[in-house]
C-alpha positions in Angstrom: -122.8 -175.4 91.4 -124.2 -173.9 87.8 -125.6 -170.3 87.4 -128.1 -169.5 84.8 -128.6 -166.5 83.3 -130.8 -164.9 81.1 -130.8 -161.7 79.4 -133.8 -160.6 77.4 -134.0 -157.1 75.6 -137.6 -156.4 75.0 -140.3 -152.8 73.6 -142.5 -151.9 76.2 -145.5 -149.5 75.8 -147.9 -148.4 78.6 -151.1 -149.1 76.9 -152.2 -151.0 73.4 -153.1 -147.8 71.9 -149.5 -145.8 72.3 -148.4 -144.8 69.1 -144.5 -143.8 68.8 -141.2 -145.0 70.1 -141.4 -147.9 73.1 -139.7 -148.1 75.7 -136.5 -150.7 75.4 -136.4 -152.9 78.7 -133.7 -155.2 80.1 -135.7 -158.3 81.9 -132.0 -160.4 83.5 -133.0 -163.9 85.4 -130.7 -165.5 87.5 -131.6 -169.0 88.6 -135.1 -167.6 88.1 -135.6 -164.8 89.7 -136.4 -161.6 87.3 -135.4 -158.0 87.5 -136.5 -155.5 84.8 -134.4 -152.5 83.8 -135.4 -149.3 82.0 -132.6 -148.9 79.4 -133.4 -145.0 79.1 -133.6 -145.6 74.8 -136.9 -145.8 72.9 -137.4 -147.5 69.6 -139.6 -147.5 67.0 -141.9 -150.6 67.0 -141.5 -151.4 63.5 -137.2 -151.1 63.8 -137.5 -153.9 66.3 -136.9 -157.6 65.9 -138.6 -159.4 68.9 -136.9 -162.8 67.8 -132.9 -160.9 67.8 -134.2 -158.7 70.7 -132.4 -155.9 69.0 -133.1 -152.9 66.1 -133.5 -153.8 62.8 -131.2 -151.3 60.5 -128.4 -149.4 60.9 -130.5 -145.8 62.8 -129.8 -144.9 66.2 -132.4 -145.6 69.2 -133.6 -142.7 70.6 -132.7 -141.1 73.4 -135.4 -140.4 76.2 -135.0 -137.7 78.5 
């Protein structure tokens, strides 16, 4: 029996008009069934590559509280 699994890193901001570091989510699928994880780091918007699903650049993310 095969096992798929998926994992996705993705920015997530709380409305369309947040300005600022996003969020930086883990969404993991198993078989198809999802779970999302906050990753506790934030990231510029315009640092992130959504096709790599990872910073573009050599800068730390930052850190949120």
């Amino acid at each position: 029996m095969k096992t798929n699994l998926s994992l996705l890193f993705y920015l997530k901001k709380r409305n369309s008009k947040e300005t600022g570091p996003a969020a930086i989510y883990l969404r993991i699928t198993i078989d198809g069934k999802r779970a999302e994880l906050a990753t506790c780091f934030k990231c510029d918007p315009e640092k992130w590559s959504h096709t790599a699903g990872k910073m573009i650049g050599t800068k730390e993310c930052i850190l949120s509280g």
